[in-house]
C-alpha positions in Angstrom: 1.8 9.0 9.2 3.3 7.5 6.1 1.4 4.6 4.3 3.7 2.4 1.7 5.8 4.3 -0.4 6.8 4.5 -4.2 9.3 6.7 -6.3 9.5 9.5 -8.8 9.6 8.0 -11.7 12.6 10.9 -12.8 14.5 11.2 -10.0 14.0 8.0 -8.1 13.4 9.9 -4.6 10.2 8.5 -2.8 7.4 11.0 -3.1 6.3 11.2 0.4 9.6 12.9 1.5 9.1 15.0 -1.3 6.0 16.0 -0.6 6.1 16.4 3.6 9.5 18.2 2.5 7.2 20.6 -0.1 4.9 21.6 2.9 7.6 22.0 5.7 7.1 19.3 7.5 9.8 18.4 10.0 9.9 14.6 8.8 12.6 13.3 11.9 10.1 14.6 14.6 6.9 14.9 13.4 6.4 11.6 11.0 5.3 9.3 14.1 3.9 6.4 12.2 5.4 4.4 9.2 3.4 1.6 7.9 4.0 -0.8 5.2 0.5 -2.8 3.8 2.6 -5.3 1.8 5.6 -5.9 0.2 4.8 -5.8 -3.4 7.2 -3.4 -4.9 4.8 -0.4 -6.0 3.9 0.1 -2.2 7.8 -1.0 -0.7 9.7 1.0 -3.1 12.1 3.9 -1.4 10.5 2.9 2.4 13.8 2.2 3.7 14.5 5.4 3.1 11.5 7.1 4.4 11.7 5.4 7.7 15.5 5.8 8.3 14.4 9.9 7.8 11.6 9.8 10.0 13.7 9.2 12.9 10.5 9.9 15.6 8.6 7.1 13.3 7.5 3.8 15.1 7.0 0.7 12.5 3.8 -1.3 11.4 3.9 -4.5 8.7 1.5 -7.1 7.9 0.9 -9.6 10.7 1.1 -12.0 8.7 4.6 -11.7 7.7 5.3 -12.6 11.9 6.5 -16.6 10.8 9.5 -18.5 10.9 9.0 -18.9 7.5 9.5 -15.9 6.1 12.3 -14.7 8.1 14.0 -18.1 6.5 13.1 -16.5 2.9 15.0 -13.0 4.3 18.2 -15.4 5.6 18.3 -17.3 2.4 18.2 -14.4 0.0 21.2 -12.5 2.3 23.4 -15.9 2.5 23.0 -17.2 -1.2 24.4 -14.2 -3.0 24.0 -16.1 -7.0 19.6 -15.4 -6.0 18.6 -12.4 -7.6 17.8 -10.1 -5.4 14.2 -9.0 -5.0 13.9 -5.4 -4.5 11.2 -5.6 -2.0 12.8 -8.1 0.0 16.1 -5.1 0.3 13.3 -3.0 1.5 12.2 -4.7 3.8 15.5 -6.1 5.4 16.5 -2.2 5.3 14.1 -1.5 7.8 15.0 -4.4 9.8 18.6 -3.1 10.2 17.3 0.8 10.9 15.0 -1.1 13.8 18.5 -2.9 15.2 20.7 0.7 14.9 17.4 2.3 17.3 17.3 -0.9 18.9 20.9 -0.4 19.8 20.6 3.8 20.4 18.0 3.3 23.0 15.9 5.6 21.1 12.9 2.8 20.7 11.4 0.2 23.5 10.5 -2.9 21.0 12.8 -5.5 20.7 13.9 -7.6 17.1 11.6 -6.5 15.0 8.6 -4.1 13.8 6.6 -2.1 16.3 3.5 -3.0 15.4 2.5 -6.8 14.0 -0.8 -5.3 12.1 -4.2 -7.1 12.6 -7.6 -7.0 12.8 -8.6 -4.6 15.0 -5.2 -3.5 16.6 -4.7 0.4 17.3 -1.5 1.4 15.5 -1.6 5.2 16.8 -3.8 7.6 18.9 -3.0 11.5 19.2 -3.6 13.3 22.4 -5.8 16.3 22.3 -8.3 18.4 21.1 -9.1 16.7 17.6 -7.0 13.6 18.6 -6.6 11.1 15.6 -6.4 6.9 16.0 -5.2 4.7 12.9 -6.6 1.0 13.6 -5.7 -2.0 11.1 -8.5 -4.1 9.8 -6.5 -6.9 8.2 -5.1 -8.8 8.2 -7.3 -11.5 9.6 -6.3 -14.6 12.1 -7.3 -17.2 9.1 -4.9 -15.4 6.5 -2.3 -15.1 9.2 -2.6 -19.1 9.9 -2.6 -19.5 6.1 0.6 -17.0 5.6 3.2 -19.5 7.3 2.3 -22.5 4.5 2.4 -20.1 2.0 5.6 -18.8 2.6 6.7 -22.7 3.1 6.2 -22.9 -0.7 8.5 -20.2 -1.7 11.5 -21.6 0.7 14.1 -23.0 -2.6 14.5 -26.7 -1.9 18.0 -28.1 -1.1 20.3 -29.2 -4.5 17.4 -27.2 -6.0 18.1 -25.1 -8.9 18.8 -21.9 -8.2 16.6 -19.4 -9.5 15.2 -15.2 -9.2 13.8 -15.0 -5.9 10.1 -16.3 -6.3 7.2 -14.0 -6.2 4.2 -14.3 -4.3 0.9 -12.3 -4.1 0.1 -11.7 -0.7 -2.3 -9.0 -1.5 -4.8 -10.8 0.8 -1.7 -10.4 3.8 -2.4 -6.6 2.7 -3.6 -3.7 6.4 -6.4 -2.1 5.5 -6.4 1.1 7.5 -9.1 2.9 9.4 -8.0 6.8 9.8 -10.6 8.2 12.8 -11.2 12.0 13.8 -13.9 13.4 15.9 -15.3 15.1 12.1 -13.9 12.5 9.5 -12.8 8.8 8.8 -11.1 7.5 5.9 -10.4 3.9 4.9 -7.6 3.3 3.1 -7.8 -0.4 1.1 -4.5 -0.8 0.0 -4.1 -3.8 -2.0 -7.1 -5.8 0.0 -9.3 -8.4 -2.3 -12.2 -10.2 -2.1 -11.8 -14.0 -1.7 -14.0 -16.8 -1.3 -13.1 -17.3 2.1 -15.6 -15.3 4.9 -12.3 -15.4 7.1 -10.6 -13.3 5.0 -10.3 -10.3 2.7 -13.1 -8.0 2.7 -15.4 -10.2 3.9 -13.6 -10.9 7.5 -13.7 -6.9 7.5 -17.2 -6.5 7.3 -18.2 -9.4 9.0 -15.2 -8.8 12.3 -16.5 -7.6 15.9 -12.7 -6.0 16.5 -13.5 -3.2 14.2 -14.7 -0.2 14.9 -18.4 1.0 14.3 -17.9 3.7 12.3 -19.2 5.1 8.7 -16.3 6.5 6.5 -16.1 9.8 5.0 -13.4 9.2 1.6 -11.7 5.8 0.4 -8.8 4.4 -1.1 -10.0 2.5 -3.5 -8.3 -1.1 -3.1 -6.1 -2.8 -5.4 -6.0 0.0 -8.2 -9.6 -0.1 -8.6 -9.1 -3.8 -9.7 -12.7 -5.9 -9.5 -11.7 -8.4 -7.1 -10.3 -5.5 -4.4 -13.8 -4.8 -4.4 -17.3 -5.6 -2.8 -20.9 -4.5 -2.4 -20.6 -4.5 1.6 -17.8 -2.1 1.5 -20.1 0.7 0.1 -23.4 -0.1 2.3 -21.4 -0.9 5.7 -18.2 1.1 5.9 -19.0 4.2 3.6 -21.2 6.9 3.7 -23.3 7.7 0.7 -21.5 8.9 -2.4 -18.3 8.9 -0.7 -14.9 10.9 -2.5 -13.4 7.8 -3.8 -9.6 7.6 -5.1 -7.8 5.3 -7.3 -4.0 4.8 -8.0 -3.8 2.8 -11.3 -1.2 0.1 -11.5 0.3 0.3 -15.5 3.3 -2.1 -15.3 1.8 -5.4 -15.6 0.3 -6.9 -18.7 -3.1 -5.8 -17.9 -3.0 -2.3 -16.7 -5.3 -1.3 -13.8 -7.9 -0.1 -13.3 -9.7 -0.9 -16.6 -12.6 0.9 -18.7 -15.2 -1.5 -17.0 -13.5 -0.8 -13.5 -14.2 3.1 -14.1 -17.5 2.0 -15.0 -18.2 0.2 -11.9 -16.8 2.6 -9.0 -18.6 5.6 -10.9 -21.8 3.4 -9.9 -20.5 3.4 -6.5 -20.0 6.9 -6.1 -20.8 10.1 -8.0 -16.9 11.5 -6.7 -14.4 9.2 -8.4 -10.6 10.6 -9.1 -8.4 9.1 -10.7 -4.4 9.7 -9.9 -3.5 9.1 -13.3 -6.2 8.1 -16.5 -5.8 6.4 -18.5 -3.0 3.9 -16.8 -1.4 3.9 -20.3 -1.6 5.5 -23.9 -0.3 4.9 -27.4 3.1 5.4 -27.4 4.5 8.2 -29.9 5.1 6.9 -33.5 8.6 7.3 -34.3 10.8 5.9 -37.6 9.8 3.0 -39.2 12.9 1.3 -38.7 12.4 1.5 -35.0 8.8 0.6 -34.9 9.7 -2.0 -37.0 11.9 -3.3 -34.4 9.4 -3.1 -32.1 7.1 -5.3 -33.2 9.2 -8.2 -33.6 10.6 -7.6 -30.2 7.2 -7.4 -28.5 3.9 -8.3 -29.2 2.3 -4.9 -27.7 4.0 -1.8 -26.5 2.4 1.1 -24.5 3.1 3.9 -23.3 3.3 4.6 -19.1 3.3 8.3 -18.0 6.5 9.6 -16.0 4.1 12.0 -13.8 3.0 10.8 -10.8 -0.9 12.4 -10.3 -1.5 13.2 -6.5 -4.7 13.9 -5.4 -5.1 15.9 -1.7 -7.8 15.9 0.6 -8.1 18.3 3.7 -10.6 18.1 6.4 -10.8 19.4 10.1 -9.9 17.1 12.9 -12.5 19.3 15.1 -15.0 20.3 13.4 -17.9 18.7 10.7 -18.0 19.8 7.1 -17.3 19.0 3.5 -13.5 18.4 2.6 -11.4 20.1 0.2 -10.1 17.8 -2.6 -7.5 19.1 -4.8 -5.6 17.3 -7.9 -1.8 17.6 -9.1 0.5 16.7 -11.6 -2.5 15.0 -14.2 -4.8 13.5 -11.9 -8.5 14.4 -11.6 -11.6 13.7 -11.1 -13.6 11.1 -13.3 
């Protein structure tokens, strides 16, 4: 299974390919799932390409992407060529046209879109076997599917509007939450899940839903780059174990890097095992001639510098049998 996807920063090649490809794994036959949590650009980046290699992969989005709504958005941006185009929104309509070439091949029995429509409690994948595996979403909820199509509504340009770059939203609350199951281990995986005021959605409608599955987790992906609001006391006391290996993936491209000092602070009171993919998100960039940093201070009010490595951090555990896994860190990241 592949879960979003995102590029070397050096030679613009998504990392998952390069990774399974590292380990000889046969990507076209034995990739089986592809899922996408949102379609922010730092999980969509270079999943086009992933999926149209992992020719054996069935499809999972957010649920609440399943409107009219935003399949207008997707027509508008292809028809109105002077719209900027968003890169997650090329993604995402690449996927599209790999699902309609299978469609078309025979080699896949859904019709006109995605596989899977991922929600709250729907079973995504399920191995055979000794050790057999199951993937379950846990989000996105029915409210923030109901609230998705209005939202979307908003982001639809007017007519004799001004044309404009295509507009953003934040649909991190849209975001599939994961729950990875084997007879020894299970691992939640956030991605970019929040906490909201609402008790129908985010976290809460996780805790609180009777579609998910009982279980304790083993390890977590820390949601939202370790951001405060991706996280809450009930995911610690009802979905973890104790002291639980927890692992972040810092966001450094917006104007408050993620995750911050006081972020550390707070997940290192959550669990003793904290790693980090990359820490600090930024540093101070190198001092070069006067002349140029002359220039850039006028040109910006802050500059920083954001690492080309991309940390990985691995963690191994039998399918079969009960026992402490193995976690190993790559490339700069580590444990914190």
């Amino acid at each position: 299974m592949v879960v979003d996807s995102c590029l070397n920063n050096t030679r613009a090649q998504p990392i998952a390919l390069e990774y399974l490809n590292s380990l000889g794994v046969d990507i076209a036959t034995q990739v089986r799932l592809v899922v996408l949590t949102h379609w922010h650009d730092d999980h969509i980046r270079g999943s086009a390409k992933v999926f149209s290699e992992a020719l054996s992969a069935r499809f999972a989005c957010s649920a609440a992407l399943r409107n009219r709504e935003f399949f207008s958005i997707l027509a508008a941006s292809e028809q109105v060529r002077p719209v900027a185009r968003d890169g997650s929104i090329s993604e995402f309509e690449s996927i599209l046209e790999e699902l309609h070439r299978r469609n078309k091949r025979g080699v896949r029995r859904s019709q006109g879109g995605p596989d899977f429509w991922a929600q709250d409690g729907l079973p995504l994948f399920q191995s055979i076997g000794t050790g057999s595996a199951t993937v379950t979403a846990l989000s996105p909820s029915s409210q923030t599917m109901t609230d998705a199509a209005a939202r979307f509504g908003k982001l639809i340009p007017k007519v004799s509007s001004q044309i404009k770059r295509f507009p953003r939203s934040t649909p991190n609350d849209q975001s599939v939450a994961l729950l990875v199951q084997s007879p020894a281990c299970s691992i939640l995986l956030g991605a970019d899940l929040e906490t909201v005021g609402d008790p129908q959605r985010g976290w809460q409608a996780i805790v609180d839903s009777p579609s998910r599955p009982q279980v304790m987790c083993d390890a977590i992906k820390v949601a939202h780059h370790g951001s405060e609001n991706g996280d809450h006391d009930d995911i610690w006391s009802t979905l973890m174990h104790p002291d639980p290996p927890a692992f972040v993936t810092p966001y450094a491209s917006g104007k408050k890097p993620l995750p911050s000092e006081d972020d550390i602070q707070r997940l290192k009171s959550r669990t003793r095992q904290l790693y980090c993919t990359t820490w600090p998100p930024t540093r101070r960039p190198p001092r070069r001639n006067s002349s140029v940093q002359r220039t850039l201070r006028e040109m910006a009010l802050s500059h920083r510098s954001v690492s080309k490595r991309v940390g990985q951090i691995r963690l191994r555990a039998s399918m079969t049998q009960q026992g402490i896994p193995t976690i190993q860190t790559f490339e700069g990241a580590r444990q914190l």
